[in-house]
C-alpha positions as CSV (number, residue, x, y, z in Angstrom):
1,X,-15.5,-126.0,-41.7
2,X,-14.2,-124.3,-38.6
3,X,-14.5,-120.4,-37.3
4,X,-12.3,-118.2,-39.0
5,X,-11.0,-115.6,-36.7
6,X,-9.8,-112.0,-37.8
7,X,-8.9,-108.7,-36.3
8,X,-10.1,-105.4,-36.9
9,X,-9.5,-101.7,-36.3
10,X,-12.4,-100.2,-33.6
11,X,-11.3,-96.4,-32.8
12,X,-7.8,-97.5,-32.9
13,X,-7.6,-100.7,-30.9
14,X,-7.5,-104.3,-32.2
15,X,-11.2,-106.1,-32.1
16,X,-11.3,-109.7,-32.5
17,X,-14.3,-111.6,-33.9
18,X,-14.9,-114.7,-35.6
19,X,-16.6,-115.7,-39.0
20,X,-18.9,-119.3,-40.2
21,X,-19.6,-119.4,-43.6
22,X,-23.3,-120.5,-43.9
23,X,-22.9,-124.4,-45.2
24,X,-26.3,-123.8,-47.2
25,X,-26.1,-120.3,-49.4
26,X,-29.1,-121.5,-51.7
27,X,-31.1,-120.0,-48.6
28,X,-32.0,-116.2,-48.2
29,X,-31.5,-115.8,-44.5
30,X,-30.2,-112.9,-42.6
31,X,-26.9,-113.3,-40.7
32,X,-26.7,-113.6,-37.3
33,X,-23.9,-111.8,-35.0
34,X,-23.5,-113.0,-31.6
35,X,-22.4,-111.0,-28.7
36,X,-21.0,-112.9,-25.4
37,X,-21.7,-111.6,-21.4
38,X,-19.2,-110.2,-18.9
39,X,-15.9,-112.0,-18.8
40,X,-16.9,-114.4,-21.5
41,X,-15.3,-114.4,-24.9
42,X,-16.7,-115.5,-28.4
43,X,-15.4,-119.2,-28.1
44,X,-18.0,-118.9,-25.4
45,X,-20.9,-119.8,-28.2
46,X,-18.8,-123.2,-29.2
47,X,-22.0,-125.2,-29.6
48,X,-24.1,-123.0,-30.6
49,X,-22.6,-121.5,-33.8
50,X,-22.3,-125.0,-36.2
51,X,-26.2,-125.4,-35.6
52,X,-27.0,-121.6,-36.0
53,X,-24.4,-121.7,-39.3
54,X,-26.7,-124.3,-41.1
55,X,-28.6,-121.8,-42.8
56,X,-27.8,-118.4,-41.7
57,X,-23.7,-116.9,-41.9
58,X,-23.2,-116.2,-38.2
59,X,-20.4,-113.3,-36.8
60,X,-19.6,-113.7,-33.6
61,X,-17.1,-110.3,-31.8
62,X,-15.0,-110.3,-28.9
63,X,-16.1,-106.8,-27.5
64,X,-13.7,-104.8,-26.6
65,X,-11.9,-105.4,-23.2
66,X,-12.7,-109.1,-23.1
67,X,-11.4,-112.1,-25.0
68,X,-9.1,-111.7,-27.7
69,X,-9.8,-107.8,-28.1
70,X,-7.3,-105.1,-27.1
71,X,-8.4,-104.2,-23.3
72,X,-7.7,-100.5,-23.6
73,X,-7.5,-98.3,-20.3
74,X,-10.4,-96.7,-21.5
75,X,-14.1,-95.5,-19.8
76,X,-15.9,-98.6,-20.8
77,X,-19.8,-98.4,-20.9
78,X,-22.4,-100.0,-22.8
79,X,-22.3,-96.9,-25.4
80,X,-18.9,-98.1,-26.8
81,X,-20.0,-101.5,-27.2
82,X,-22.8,-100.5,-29.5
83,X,-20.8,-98.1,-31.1
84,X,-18.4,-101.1,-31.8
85,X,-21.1,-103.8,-33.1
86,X,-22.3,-100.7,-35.7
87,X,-18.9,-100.3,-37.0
88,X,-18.7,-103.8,-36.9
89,X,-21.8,-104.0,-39.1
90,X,-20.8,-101.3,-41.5
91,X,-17.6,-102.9,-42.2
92,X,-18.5,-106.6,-42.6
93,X,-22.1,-106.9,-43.0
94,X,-24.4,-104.3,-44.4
95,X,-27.8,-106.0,-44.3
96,X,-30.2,-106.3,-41.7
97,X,-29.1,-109.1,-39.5
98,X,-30.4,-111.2,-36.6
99,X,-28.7,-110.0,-33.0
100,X,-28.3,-112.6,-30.4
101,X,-26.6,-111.7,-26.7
102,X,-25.9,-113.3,-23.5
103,X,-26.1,-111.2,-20.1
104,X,-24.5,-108.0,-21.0
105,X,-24.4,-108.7,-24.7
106,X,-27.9,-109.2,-24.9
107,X,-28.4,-105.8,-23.3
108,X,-25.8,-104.2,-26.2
109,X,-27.7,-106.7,-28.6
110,X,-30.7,-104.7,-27.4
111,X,-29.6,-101.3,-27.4
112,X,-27.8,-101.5,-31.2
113,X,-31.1,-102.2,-32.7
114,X,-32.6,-99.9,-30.9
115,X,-30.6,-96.8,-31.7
116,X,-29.8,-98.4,-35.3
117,X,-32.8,-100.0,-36.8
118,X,-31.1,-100.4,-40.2
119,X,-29.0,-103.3,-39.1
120,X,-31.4,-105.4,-37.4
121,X,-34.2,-107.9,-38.9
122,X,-34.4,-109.7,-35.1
123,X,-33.2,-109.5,-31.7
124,X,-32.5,-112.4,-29.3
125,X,-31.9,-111.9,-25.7
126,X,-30.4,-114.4,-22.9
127,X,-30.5,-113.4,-19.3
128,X,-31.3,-109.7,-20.6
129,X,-30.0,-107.2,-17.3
130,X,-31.8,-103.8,-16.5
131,X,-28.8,-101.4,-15.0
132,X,-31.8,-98.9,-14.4
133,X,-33.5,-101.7,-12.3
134,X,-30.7,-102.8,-10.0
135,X,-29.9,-98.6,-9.4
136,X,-33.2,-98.3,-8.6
137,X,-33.3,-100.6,-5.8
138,X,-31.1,-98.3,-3.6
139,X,-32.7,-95.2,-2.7
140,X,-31.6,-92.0,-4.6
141,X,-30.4,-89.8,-1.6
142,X,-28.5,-92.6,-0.9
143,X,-27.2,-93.7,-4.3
144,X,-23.8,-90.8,-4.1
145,X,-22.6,-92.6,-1.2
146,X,-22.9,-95.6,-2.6
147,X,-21.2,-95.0,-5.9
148,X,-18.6,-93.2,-3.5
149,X,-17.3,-96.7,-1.5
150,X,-18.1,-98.8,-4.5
151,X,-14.9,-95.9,-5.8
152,X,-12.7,-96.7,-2.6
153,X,-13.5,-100.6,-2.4
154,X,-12.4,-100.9,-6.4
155,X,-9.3,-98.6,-5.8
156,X,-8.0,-100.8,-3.0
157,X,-9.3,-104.5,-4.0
158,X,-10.1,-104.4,-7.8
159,X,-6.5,-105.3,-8.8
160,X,-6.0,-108.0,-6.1
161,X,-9.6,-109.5,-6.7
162,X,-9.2,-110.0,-10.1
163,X,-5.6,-112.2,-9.5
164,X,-7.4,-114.1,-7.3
165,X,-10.8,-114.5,-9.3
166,X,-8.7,-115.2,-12.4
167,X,-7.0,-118.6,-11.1
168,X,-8.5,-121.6,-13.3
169,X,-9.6,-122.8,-9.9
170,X,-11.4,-120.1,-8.8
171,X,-13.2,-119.7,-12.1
172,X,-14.3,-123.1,-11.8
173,X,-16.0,-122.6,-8.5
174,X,-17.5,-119.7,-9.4
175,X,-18.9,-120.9,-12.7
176,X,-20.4,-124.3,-10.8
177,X,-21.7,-122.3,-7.7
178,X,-23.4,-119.3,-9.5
179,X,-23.4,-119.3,-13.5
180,X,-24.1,-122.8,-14.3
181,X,-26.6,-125.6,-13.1
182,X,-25.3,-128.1,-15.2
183,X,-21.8,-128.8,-13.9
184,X,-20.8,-131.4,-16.7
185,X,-20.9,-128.2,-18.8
186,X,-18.1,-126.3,-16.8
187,X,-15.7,-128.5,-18.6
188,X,-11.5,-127.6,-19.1
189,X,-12.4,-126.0,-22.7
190,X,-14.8,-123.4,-20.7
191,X,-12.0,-122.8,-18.1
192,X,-9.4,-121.6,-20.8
193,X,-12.4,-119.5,-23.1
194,X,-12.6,-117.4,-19.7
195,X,-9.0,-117.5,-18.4
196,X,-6.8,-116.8,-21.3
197,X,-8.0,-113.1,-21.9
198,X,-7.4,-113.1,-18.4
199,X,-3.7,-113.2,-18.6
200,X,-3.1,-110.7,-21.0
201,X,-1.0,-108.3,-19.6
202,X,-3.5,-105.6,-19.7
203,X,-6.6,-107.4,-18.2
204,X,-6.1,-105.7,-14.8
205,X,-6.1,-102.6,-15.3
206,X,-9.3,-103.2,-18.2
207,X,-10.9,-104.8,-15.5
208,X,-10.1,-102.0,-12.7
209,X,-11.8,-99.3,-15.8
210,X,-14.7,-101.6,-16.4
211,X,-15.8,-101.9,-12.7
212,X,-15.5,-98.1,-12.5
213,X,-17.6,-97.7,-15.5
214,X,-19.8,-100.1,-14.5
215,X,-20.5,-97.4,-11.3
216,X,-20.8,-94.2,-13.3
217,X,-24.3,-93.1,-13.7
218,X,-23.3,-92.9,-17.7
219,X,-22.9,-96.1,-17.9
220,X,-25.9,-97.4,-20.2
221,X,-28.8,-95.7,-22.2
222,X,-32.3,-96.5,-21.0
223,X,-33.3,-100.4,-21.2
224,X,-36.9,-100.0,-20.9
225,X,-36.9,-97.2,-23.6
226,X,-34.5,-99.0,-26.0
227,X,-37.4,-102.1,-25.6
228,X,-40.3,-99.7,-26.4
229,X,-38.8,-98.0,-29.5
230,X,-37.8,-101.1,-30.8
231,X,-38.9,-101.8,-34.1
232,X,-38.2,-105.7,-34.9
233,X,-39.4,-109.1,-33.4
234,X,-37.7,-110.2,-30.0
235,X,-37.3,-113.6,-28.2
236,X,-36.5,-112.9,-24.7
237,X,-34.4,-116.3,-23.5
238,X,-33.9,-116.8,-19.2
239,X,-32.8,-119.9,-17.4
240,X,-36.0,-120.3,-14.5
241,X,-32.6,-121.6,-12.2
242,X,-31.0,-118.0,-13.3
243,X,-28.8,-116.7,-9.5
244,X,-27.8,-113.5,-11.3
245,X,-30.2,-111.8,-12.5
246,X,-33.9,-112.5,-11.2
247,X,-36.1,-114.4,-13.6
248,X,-38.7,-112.6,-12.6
249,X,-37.2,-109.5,-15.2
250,X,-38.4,-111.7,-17.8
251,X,-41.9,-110.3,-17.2
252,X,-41.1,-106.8,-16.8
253,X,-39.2,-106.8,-19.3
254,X,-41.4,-108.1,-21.8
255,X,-44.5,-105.6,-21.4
256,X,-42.1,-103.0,-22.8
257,X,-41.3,-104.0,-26.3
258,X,-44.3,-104.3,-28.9
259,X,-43.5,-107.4,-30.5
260,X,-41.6,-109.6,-27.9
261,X,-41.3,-113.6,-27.2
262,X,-40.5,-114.6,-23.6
263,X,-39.5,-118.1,-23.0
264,X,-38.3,-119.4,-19.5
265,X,-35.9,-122.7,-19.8
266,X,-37.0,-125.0,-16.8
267,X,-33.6,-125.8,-14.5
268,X,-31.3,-123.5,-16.8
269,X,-29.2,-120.9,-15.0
270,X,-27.2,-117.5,-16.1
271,X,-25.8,-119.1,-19.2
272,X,-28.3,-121.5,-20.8
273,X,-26.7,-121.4,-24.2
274,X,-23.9,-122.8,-23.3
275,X,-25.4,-125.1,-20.6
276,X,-27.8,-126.7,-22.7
277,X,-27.3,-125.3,-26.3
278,X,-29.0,-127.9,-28.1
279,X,-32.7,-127.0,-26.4
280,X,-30.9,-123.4,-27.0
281,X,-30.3,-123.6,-31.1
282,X,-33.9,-125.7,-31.3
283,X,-35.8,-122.3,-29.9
284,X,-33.6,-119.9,-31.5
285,X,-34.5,-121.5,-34.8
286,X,-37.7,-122.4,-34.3
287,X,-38.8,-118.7,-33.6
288,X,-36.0,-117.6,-36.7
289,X,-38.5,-120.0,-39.2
């Protein structure tokens, strides 16, 4: 059985998201959604979802402004994206169900069932950022001029970066020299998940509005407070090879939530469900049993 895909309506603009029918339904367990990272897509958990749909139905969204979602010139911020996995919940699901994210999905993963308790029976986390955290490391007096030239740098280059950055070449390069450590993974299939969105004729501009939110003091509710008042079991997943976020968060990160797992996967970097998602779907499992 493949993924079915579908559209919905979120506030007015399209939101993709794909469906797996669980092949064993004789089994009570909770669905799973799946929420990808920043400039990813849902195609983005292609291994992952046949092993994760043996017993569980697994939902997989496109949030909005990436992959087959509308990419609205809108104020994007990690608010909206919850706000869209709710909605998304009320209208498909409507029972408790496991949360799994990558980068920036795991922190909406992580803030949904924190501000909605009634949809989540687990969370799972990969590469889990802290917006607060990397703020923090510039000092406060200076942090208005900062979020000043970060304003004048993304006026001016944004547009023209994201051309260049978009290029199947590029995207390659970027991908082997940062993201992954396994480069057999960075395969064509990977290229096209991450540069088809890319050509739709509003991805500039969505990506001009993201970088802006991105730099608006707004832009996410509190990570550390979302961990403490959160009421279900986490695993918190990191690559040890991770050149994006510091693995080292993995264990800050953890003393904040009550009832938290935090697993490091020797040579993995940003991405390690994709990069190795067999040793991926084992753990996931093992700690879902």
């Amino acid at each position: 059985m493949q993924l079915e895909y579908g559209d919905w309506d979120f506030q007015g603009w399209r939101s993709r998201y794909g469906f797996y029918q669980s092949r064993n339904l004789t089994h009570n367990k909770p669905p799973i959604l799946l929420i990808h990272g920043f400039g990813a897509a849902l195609d983005h958990w292609r291994d992952n979802i046949p092993a994760l749909a043996e017993n569980h139905t697994v939902y997989a969204i496109d949030l909005l402004g990436f992959g087959g979602s509308e990419k609205p010139p809108t104020r994007y911020s990690i608010y909206l994206w919850v706000e869209q996995v709710f909605q998304f919940w009320h209208k498909f699901i409507g029972v408790p169900m496991v949360i799994i994210g990558n980068s920036v999905g795991s922190l909406v993963a992580a803030i949904a069932a924190s501000h909605h308790p009634e949809i989540a029976s687990g969370v799972v986390t990969i590469s889990l950022p802290d917006i607060d955290a990397f703020r923090d490391l510039v000092p406060k007096y200076l942090q208005p001029i900062e979020r000043f030239v970060k304003a004048i740098v993304a006026a001016i280059l944004i547009k023209p970066l994201f051309f260049l950055i978009r290029q199947p070449f590029m995207i390659r390069f970027i991908l082997k020299r940062v993201v992954y450590c396994d480069h057999r993974r960075v395969d064509d299939e990977l290229i096209e998940i991450i540069a088809k969105p890319a050509r739709d004729r509003q991805a500039a501009e969505a990506f001009l509005r993201l970088n802006r939110s991105l730099n608006r003091p707004n832009y996410s509710p509190s990570l550390t407070q979302a961990l403490s008042q959160l009421q279900v079991p986490l695993l918190i997943l990191w690559g040890s090879c991770d050149r994006l976020i510091p693995p080292s968060e993995g264990n800050r990160l953890v003393k904040y939530a009550p009832n938290a797992t935090l697993m490091y996967l020797e040579g993995m970097g940003h991405c390690p469900h994709d990069e190795n998602p067999e040793r991926v779907n084992y753990e996931i499992l093992q700690w879902l049993a």
